[in-house]
Structure formats: C-alpha cells, structure tokens
C-alpha positions in Angstrom: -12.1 -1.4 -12.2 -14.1 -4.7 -13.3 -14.2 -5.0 -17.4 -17.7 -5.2 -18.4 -17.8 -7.3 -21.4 -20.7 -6.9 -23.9 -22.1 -10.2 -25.1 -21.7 -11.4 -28.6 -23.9 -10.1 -31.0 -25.0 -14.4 -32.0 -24.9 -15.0 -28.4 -27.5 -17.6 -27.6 -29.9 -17.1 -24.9 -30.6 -19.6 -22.0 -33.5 -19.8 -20.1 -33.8 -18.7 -16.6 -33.9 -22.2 -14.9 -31.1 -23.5 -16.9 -29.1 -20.6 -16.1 -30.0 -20.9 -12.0 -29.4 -24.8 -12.3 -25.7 -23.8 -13.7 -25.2 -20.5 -11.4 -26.2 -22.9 -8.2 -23.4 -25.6 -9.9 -21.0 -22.6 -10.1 -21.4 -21.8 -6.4 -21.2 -25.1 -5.2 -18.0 -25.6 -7.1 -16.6 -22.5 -5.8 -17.9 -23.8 -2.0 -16.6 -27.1 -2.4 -13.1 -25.8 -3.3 -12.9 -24.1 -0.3 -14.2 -27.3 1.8 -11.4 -29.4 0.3 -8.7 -26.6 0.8 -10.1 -26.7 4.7 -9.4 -30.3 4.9 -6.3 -30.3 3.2 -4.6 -27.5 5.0 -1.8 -27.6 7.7 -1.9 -24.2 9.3 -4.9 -22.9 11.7 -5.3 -19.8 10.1 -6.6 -22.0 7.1 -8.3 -24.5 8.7 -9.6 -23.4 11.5 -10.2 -19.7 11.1 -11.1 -20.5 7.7 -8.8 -17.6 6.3 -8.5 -18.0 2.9 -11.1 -17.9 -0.1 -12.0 -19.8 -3.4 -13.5 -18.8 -6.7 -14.3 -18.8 -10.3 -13.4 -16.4 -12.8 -14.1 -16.4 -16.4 -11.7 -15.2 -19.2 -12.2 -11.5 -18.5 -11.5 -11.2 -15.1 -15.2 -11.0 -14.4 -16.1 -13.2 -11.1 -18.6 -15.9 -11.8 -19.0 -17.8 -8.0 -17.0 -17.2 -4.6 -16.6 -19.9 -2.0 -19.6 -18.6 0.9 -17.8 -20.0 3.6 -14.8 -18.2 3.1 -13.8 -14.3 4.4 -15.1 -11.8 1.6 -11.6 -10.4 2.1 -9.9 -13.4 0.3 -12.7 -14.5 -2.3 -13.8 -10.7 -2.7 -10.5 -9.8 -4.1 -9.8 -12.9 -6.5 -10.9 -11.7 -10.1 -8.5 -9.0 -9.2 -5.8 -11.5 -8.9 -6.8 -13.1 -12.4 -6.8 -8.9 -13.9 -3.5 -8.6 -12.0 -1.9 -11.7 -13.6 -3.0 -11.1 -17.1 -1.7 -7.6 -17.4 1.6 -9.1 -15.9 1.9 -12.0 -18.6 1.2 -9.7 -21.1 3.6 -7.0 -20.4 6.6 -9.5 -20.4 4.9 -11.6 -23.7 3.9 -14.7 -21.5 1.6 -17.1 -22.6 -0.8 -19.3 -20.3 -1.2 -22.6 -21.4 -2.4 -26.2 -20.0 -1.0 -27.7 -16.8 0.1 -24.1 -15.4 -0.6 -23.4 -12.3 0.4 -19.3 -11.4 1.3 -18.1 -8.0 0.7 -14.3 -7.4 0.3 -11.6 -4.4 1.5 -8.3 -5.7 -0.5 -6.1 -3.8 -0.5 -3.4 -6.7 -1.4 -5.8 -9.3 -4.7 -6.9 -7.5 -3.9 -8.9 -4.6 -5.0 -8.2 -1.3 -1.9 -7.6 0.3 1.5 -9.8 0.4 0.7 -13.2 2.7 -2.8 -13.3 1.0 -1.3 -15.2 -1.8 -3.8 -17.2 -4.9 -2.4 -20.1 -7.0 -4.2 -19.6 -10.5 -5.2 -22.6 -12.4 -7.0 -22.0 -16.2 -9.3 -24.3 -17.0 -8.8 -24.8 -21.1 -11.8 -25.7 -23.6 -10.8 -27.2 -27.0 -7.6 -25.0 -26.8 -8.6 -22.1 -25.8 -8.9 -20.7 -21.8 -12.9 -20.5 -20.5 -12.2 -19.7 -17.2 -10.3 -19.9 -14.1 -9.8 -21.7 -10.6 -8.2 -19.9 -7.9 -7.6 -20.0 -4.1 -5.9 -17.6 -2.2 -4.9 -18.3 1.4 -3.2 -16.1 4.8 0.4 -17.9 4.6 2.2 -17.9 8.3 5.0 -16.4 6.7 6.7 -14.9 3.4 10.1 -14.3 4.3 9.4 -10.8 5.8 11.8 -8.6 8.3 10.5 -10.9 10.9 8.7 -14.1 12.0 5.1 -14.1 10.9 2.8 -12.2 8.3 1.2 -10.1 10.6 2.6 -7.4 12.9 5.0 -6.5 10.2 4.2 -2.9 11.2 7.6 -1.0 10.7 8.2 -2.3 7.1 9.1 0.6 5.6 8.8 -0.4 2.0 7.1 -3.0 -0.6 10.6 -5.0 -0.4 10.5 -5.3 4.1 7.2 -7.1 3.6 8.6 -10.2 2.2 9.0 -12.5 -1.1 7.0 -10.9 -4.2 5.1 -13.2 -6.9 4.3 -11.3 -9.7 2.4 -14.0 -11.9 4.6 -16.9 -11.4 4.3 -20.3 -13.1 4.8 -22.6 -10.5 4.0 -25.8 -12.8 4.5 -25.2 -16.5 2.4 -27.2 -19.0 2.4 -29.8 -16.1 5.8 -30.1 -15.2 7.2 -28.9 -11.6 9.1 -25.1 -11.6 11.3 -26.9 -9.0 13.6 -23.7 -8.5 10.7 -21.8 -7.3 9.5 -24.2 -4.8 13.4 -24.6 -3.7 13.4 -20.9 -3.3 10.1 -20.9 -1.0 10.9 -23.4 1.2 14.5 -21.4 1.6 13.2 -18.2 2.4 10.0 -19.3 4.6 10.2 -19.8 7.8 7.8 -22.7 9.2 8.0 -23.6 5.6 6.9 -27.4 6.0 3.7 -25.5 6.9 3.7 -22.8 4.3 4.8 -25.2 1.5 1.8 -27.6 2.6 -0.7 -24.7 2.3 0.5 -23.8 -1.0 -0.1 -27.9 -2.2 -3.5 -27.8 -0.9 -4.1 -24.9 -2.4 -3.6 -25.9 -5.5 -5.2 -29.5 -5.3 -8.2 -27.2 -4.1 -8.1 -25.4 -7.5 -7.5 -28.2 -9.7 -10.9 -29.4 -8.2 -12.4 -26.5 -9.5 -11.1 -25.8 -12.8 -12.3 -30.0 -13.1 -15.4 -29.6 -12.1 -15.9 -26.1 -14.3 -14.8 -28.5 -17.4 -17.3 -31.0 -16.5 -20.3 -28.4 -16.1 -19.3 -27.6 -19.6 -19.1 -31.1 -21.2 -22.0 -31.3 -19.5 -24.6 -28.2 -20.9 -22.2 -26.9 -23.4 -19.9 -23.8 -23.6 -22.3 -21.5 -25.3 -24.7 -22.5 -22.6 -22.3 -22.1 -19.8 -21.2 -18.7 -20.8 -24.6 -17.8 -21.7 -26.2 -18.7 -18.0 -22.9 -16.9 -16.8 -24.0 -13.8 -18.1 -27.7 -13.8 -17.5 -26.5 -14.4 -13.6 -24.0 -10.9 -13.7 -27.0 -9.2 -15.4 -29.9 -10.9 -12.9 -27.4 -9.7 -10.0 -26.5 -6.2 -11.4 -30.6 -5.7 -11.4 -30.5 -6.5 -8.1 -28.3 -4.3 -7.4 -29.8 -1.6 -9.1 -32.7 -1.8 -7.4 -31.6 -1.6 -4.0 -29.8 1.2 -4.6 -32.9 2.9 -6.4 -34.7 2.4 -3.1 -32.4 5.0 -1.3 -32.9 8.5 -1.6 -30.8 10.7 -4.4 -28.0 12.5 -2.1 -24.7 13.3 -1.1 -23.8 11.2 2.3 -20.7 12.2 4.1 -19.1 10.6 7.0 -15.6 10.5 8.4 -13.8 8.1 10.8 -10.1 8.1 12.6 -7.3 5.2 12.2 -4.8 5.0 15.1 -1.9 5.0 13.3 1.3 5.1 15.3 -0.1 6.7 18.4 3.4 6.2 19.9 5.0 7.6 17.0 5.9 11.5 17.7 5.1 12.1 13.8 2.0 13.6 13.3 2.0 12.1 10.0 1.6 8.6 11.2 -1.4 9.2 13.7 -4.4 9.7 13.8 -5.6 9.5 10.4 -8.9 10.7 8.7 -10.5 8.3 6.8 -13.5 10.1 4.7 -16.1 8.1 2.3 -18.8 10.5 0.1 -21.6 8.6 -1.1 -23.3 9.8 -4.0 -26.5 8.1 -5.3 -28.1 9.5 -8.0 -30.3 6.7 -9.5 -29.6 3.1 -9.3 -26.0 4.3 -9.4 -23.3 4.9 -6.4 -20.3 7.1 -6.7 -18.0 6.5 -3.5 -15.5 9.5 -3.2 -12.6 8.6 -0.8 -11.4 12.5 -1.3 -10.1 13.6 2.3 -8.6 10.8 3.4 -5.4 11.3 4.8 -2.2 10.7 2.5 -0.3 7.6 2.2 2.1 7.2 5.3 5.1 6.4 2.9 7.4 4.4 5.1 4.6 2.2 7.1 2.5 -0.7 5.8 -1.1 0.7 7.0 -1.8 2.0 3.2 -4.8 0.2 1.5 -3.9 -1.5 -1.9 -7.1 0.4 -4.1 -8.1 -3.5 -5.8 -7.8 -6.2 -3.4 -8.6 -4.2 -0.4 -10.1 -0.8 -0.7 -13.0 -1.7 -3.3 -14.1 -5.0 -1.5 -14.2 -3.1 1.7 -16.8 -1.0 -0.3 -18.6 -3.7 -2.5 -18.7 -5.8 0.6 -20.6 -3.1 3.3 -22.9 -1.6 0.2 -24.1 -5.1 -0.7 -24.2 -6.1 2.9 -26.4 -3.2 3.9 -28.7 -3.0 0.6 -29.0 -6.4 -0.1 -28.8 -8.0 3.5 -29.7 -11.6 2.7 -32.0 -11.7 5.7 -34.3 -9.9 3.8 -33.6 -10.4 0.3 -32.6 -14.4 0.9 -29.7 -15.6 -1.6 -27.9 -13.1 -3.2 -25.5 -14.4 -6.2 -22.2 -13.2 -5.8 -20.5 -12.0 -9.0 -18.9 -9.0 -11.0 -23.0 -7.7 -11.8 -23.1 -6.9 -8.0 -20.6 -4.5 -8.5 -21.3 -2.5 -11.9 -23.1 0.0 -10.6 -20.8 1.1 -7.8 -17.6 3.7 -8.9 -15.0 4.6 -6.5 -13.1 7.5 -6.4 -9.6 7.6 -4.1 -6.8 10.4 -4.8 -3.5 8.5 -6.0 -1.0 8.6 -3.2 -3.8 8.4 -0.2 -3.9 5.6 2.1 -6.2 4.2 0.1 -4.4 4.5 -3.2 -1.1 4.4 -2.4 1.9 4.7 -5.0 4.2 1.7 -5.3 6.3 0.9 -3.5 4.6 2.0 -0.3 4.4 -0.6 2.2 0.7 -2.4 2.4 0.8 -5.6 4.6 -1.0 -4.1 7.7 -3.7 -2.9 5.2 -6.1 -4.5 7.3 -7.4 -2.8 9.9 -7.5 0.2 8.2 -9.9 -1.6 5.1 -12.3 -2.5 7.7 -12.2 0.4 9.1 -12.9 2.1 5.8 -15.9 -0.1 5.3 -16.9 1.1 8.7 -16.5 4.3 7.1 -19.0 3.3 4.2 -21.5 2.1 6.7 -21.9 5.2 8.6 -22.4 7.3 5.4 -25.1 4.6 4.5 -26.8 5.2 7.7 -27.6 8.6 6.9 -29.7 7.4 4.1 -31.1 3.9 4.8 -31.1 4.6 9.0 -33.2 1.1 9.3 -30.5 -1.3 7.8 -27.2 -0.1 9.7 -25.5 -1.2 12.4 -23.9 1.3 15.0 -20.0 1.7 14.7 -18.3 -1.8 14.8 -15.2 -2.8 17.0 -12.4 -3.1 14.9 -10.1 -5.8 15.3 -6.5 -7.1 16.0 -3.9 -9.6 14.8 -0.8 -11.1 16.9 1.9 -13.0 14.9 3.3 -15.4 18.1 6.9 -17.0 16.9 9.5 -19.0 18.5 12.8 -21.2 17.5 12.4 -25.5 18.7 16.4 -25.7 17.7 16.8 -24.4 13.9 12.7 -24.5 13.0 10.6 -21.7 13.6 6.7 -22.1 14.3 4.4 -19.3 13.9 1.1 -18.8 15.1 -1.3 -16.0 13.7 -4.1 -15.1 15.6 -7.2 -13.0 15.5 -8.4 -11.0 18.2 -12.5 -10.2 17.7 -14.2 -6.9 17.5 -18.0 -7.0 17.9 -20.8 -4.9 16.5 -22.7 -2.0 17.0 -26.4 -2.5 18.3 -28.6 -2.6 15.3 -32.4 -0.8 15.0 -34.1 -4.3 16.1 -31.5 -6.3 18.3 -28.4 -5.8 20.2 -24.5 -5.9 18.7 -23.1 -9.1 18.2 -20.3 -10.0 21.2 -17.1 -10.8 20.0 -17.0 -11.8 16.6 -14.9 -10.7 13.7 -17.1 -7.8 12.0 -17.7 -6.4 8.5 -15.0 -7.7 5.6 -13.3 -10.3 8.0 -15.7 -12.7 9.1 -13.0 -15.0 10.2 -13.4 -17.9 13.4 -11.0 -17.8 16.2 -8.8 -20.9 16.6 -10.3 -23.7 19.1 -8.0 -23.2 22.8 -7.6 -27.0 22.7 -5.8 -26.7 18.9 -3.7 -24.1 20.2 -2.3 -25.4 23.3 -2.0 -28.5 21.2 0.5 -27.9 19.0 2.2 -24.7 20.1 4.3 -23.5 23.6 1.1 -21.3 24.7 -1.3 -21.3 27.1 -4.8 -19.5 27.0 -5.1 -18.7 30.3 -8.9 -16.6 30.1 -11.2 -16.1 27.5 -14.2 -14.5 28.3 -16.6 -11.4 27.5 -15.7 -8.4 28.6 -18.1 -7.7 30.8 -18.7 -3.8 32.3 -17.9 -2.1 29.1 -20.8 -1.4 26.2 -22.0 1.0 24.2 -25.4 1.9 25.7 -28.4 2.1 23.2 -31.7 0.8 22.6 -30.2 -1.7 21.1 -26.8 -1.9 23.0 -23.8 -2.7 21.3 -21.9 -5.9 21.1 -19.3 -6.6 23.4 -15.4 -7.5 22.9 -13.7 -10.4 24.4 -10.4 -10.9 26.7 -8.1 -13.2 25.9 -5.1 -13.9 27.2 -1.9 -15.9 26.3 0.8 -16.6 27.6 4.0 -18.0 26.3 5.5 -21.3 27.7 9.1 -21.0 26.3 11.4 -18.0 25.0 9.7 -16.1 21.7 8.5 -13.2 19.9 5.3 -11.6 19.3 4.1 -8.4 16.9 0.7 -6.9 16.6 -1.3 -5.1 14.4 -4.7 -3.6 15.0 -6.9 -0.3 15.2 -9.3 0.7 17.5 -7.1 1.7 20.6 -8.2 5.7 20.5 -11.1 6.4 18.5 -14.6 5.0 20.1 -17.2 3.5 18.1 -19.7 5.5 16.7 -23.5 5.4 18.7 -26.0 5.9 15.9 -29.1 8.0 16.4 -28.8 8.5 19.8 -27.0 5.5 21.4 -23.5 5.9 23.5 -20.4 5.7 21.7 -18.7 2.1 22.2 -15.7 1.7 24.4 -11.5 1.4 22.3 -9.9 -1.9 22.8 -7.1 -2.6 25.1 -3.6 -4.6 24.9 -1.1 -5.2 27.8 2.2 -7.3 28.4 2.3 -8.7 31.7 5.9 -9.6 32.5 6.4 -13.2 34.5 7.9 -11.1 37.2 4.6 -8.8 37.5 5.4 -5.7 35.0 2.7 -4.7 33.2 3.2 -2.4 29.9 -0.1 -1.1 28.2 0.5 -1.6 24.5 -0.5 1.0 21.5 -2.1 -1.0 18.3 1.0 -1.7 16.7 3.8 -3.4 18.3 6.5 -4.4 16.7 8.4 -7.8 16.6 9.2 -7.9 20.5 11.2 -10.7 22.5 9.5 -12.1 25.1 10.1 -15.0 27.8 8.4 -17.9 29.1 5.5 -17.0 31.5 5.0 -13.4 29.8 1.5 -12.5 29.3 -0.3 -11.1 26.4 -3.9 -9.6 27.6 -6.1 -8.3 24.6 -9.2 -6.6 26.0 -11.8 -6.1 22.7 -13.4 -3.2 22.0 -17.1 -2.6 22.4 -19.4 -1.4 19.9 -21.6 1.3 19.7 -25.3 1.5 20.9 -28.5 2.1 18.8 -31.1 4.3 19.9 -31.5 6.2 23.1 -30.8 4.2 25.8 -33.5 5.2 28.3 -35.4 3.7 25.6 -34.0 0.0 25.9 -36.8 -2.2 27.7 -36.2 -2.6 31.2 -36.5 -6.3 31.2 -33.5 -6.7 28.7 -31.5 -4.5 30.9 -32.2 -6.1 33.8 -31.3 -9.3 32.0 -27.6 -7.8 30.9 -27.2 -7.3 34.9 -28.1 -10.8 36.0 -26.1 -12.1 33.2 -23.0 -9.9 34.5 -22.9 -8.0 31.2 -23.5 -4.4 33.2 -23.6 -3.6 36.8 -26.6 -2.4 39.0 -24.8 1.2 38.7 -24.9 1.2 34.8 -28.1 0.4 34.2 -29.2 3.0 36.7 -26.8 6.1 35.4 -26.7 4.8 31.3 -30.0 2.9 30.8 -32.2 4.6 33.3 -33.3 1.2 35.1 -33.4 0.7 38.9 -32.3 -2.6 39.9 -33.0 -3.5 43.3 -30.6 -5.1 45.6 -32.3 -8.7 45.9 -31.8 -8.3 41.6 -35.6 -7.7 40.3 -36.9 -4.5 38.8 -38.1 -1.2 40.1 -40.3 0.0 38.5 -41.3 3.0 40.6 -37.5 3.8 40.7 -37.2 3.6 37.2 -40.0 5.6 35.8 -38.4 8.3 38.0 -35.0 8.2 36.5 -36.5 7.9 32.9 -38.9 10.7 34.0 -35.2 13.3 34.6 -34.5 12.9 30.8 -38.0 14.3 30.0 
C-alpha cells in the first residue's frame, strides 16, 4: 500500500554521516512540530493526552520522520493522508500550489477515522513540491449524531459520523477559504475549541514544512532527497533482518471483539478477529482471512490504511525491533516494505464504503493484539501476554447555548512479559496516549474524579504477572450526556505459555439516588443528572509463565502492597503468607510440591 519509488538512475550518493546528520534533523523537525502543536492547543485530548501526531512526507507519499512523542495511531497513519489527498486532487483535476493548506479525514482515503483529522501543508522548492508537513489531531467534535467524537457507536453509516473533508483547501495560495471555516465553526459543537485545534494545527505544520525548506537551503535538494533514501533503505535492512531472525512458518492466532453484547443480533457480537503470519525470508505476509465480516450499520469496522495496517506495522516493529534492544530505530516507509497484508474486502477490517468506521478503535488495537499473539508463537522471548484493551467516554453538557465536551481515555494495561511483570494501567500497543491530569479536569469542566486507583485483587497470574487496570470514577456536577466505546468486557486476556488468563474490564452507572446499572462496552449517547456516577473498572492483563513459578519474594511483595490477598497468592501463586505478613517457606514448598 506504500509506493516504493526507485531512485533516479543520476541519483547522487551521500555519505552515511551526512545522511544520519539530516535523518536526526528530519526527526527533530517532525518532534518539534508536535511540541509546538502541544503548546498551542486548547483541548486536553491534544495537550494533555498528547493525542494527535506530526510528520514528514516526501512527494510520493513515502514517510520520511514521525513526531516520537506522539500516539503511532496519529503519526503512523499520516503518509496515508498525503496518498489519500493526492488521489482525491487528481480525480477532480486539482492542483496543489503555494500557501495551501488541505484539511482531510476520509477514512477510506487514508485517514484514520473521521475526528482524526491532518491539515496538509506542501513545502515547495524552486516551483515544484519536495515534500510535505502534516499534523493530524482527535477533534472533540465533528458535527456527528451526538455531542462528542467518541461513543458515536450506533452511527449506522459514513454520513451519522459527522462532517467529511475529502482534500479540502482551507487557505488557497495564501488566502483564507473563509466559507469553510464559517461552515466548521457552524456545525461543531465546542467549536471555539475545535476551531482553535485546527489553528494550531496548522501553525504546527507551517513550522515544519519551514524548517524542511531550510534543511534544504541548507545541504541541497539532491542531498536531502538523497540522505532520505539511504535512511528508507538503512531502515528496510533493519527490518529485514529482524524478520530473518524468526523462523520460516505459518503463525495463526485468533482473538474475540465484544461487539454489541446487548444487541440480540448475532451479527454484531462477538466477533472473530484472525491474523496468519507468514514468514518466509526477510519477508512477512499478514493474512487477515477469517475475520468476521463488516457489521454494515455500526462504526466498529477498521478503515484497511489508517487503522488496520499501522495496527500491524506498529506491533511487528515493536516486537522485532524493540528499541530496548536494538536502541533507535528510524521511523519511515523502509520499516514497512517488507510487510504485505492481506484482508477480504467487506470484513471488518476492509470494510466497503460507506460502512460506518469512527469506533474503529478498539477493535485496531485489538487486532494488533491479534498480531502479537501470532508473533509469540515464533519469537516466545519478545511478547508480551494478552494486553487489556481500552475504553473511551465522550462526557457533554449545555452552559446556556454552548456545549463543552470532554473525551477521555480509560487505560488498559499489559500482559506480564518473559522477564518482568505487565505494566498497570497505561494505554497499551497502538495508543500510547496519557490520561488527563484530575486537577485539569475538575478545572475546567462540571466533573468530579471522585477515585482513581489500581484495581487491586484482580490479575492475571504468571511468572511474570500481568499488569493491572485502574478504577476511575466520575461523576457529573450538573445535567449532561455521556457515550462510551470500548472492548474488552467478555473476552479475557490471553496468559502466554502457561500464565492465567487476565481478568475483562468493568463499567457501571451509579444513579445519585443509589441505582446502579452494569454497562456493556458500548453505550450510547445517554442523559444523565448531576451526582450520577460513571465507575470504569480496567481490565487486567494476562500472566507469563507458570505462576507457581513466580519468586516468592515478589509475591509476597504484591500482598503487602495490596495488589493480591493472602488467599491468592496461596490458591494462584502457590505462596504461603503468614498472618503477621512474612513468608512461609515450609508452607509454600508444600503447596508448590501439589503441582508436581
């Protein structure tokens, strides 16, 4: 799906510290963009969970650098953007030229999904384009069915899920497409927000298309372009040789999405997701054959570029070229030439327009969960056990005519891993977003975090045990709305060679007069009053290893710290823990001694 563009037959060669003093210029320019869109955002999802990504592209659509900082979801999928928006100008005969600045998030023509939306700006070279700046960003809203970007989880088409931008100049040569940016702030709500985003945004990209044009007053195009490619090729070696590491095969594995568990259509629940791995070589074929169809009228399906293939780029690279081992890893379209994927048209992770996509998600990190646990078949040593997935809530309310919207991310956690435990509570896999500081929060909103704390009792026993979830809990100080999408609810996460399966995630509504309804994954938009309660118990990842194996001390430490009780790390670890809390040893050879 990336072009692979052969270089000029007089193309002149660079030397390899030239071309790693420009490829470490590259990546700072792609790192600084991102710091500067930080600063110069308004919403938390941008600033404070850091939601949004920056990169460089060149001509091609080939990626050159990708902001570090950033979630691989929204830097992964940004050359797609630029592929997306030049098939779109030329089907209608558009040309690019200096001072535009393009706006797109059409999920089937390379964009991550709807809210995730990039302003494109080219970066020209004695007339004629070189490369280009981008930043794409989570918007709080996009004019969908209701308040919010998330939760959207009973849109039943492309159209419910809110405004499309399919390559849209919003400057031209320069001037201000004042029409358009009438239309967004019309059809937006929180738009003072949204509309700010969208500036820094673009200020953030005009940073880095200037920079990019001074690197190349600076060294020269030829150089430039020449250093560009010796960095795809240097990484695509890299590549290559991980994957030559790994023993020929066919690696099958198979994981579940919730769905709609409260849906009584079969159809909508429950859904396999299966990833083949084929390596053969330095090469990887990934066969998504077997995953479930496309659920036609609900936006769980997986746009194939922007979501499905990062998902896979992403956990391959992660797991074959971890940089604790390999240190610094360039990050650009050689990663990714060796790697084909495979996914039926009209599957949920191919879906046919104009099948709804915005709650694509959960689903794509569960997919590169997917990916993972067909990895671990062949590289055992570098794997994680199964990872908690995660969960979104879009929180909303009216002050008079004006709407605020709050998204926020509710963490998974890891599996255990072959050398240490799961990491507790953090965003796993593709979406390595932060959670947003409780003091920024009750700051500017009508909510209340009223707990946040591990989730203590509930692990996936292992060697290695696995990370634990969080619960959070919020609770709404005026009249509002919430909606909620997430995964993880039914299906455990998978233990790995002999560790306990994790434990699902949870979600209630605690009504101020003491109801208390336990949530499925997906709820849509629902009203709520002041002094209702959200309570979002994470999920717990899988163990590693066989847990009468984990050393006695380190349980014993999980039950001091109030991670475990006495009583689990008798009956799932095999450790006695006396009641004065110090170790039996007698009592705990005896119980390991039952499993010989």
């Amino acid at each position: 799906m990336t072009p692979h563009q052969a270089p000029p037959a007089n193309a002149p060669a660079v030397d390899p510290v030239t071309a790693s003093v420009i490829q470490g210029a590259l990546e700072n320019i792609a790192v600084e963009m991102g710091h500067k869109l930080m600063r110069m955002s308004y919403s938390s999802i941008i600033r404070e969970s850091e939601d949004f990504g920056a990169a460089l592209v060149d001509p091609q659509g080939q990626g050159l650098a990708e902001s570090a900082q950033s979630t691989p979801l929204q830097s992964g999928p940004i050359p797609g953007y630029i592929r997306g928006m030049l098939r779109m100008f030329e089907r209608r005969g558009d040309v690019i030229r200096p001072g535009d600045v393009i706006m797109h998030n059409d999920p089937y023509g390379g964009s991550s999904h709807g809210p995730d939306i990039a302003f494109i700006i080219p970066a020209f070279h004695r007339d004629r384009i070189v490369g280009f700046a981008a930043t794409t960003a989570h918007h709080l809203d996009i004019g969908a069915l209701t308040p919010g970007s998330c939760g959207i989880v009973d849109a039943i088409d492309a159209y419910a899920e809110g405004l499309q931008f399919k390559a849209i100049k919003v400057f031209d040569q320069g001037r201000k497409n004042e029409p358009v940016w009438q239309i967004l702030a019309d059809n937006i709500r929180a738009s003072d927000l949204v509309v700010g985003d969208m500036e820094a945004q673009i200020a953030a990209a005009r940073i880095g298309a200037e920079r990019f044009l001074e690197l190349i007053e600076r060294y020269g195009i030829e150089t430039v372009e020449a250093a560009s490619r010796h960095a795809m090729d240097y990484a695509e070696r890299l590549m290559r040789q991980a994957i030559a590491k790994v023993p020929d095969g066919v690696y099958r594995a198979e994981t579940f999405l919730d769905g709609y568990l409260d849906d009584p259509d079969p159809a909508r629940k429950e859904l396999p997701i299966v990833a083949t791995l084929t390596i053969a070589g330095d090469q990887i074929t990934v066969d998504l054959t077997g995953t479930a169809p496309q659920v036609s009228d609900r936006p769980i399906n997986m746009p194939l570029e922007g979501t499905v293939d990062v998902a896979i780029w992403l956990t391959i690279r992660s797991v074959l070229l971890d940089t604790a081992v390999h240190g610094h890893i360039p990050v650009n379209a050689g990663l990714i030439r060796p790697i084909t994927i495979i996914a039926p048209r009209g599957s949920l992770a191919n879906p046919i327009f104009p099948a709804p996509t915005i709650a694509r998600f959960c689903p794509g990190n569960q997919l590169a969960d997917t990916v993972m646990k067909a990895l671990a078949q062949a590289v055992p040593g570098q794997v994680s056990a199964g990872i908690g997935n995660l969960k979104v809530i879009a929180f909303s309310g009216l002050k008079g005519e004006t709407h605020w919207v709050h998204m926020e991310i509710f963490e998974g956690s890891y599996g255990g891993r072959p050398d240490q435990d799961g990491m507790d509570a953090v965003d796993t896999l593709y979406a390595n977003t932060r959670n947003n500081p409780i003091e920024d929060i009750e700051t500017h909103l009508p909510l209340r975090v009223t707990r946040y704390e591990l989730r203590e009792q509930v692990c996936g026993a292992g060697a290695s045990r696995g990370g634990l979830g969080s619960i959070r809990e919020f609770e709404f100080l005026t009249d509002g709305g919430a909606s909620v999408e997430g995964e993880g609810h039914r299906y455990r996460p998978w233990g790995f060679r002999g560790g306990a399966d994790g434990q699902p995630a949870e979600l209630s509504l605690v009504r101020a007069g003491g109801a208390v309804s336990q949530l499925p994954s997906k709820v849509p938009h629902t009203a709520v009053r002041a002094g209702d309660r959200f309570v979002c118990s994470g999920p717990a990842g899988g163990g590693y290893g066989d847990a009468f194996a984990r050393a006695p001390g380190k349980v014993l430490d999980d039950v001091l710290d109030g991670l475990i009780s006495a009583a689990s790390a008798g009956r799932d670890f095999g450790v006695a823990i006396t009641p004065a809390g110090t170790l039996d040893a007698v009592q705990t050879a005896a119980l390991r001694g039952t499993r010989g």
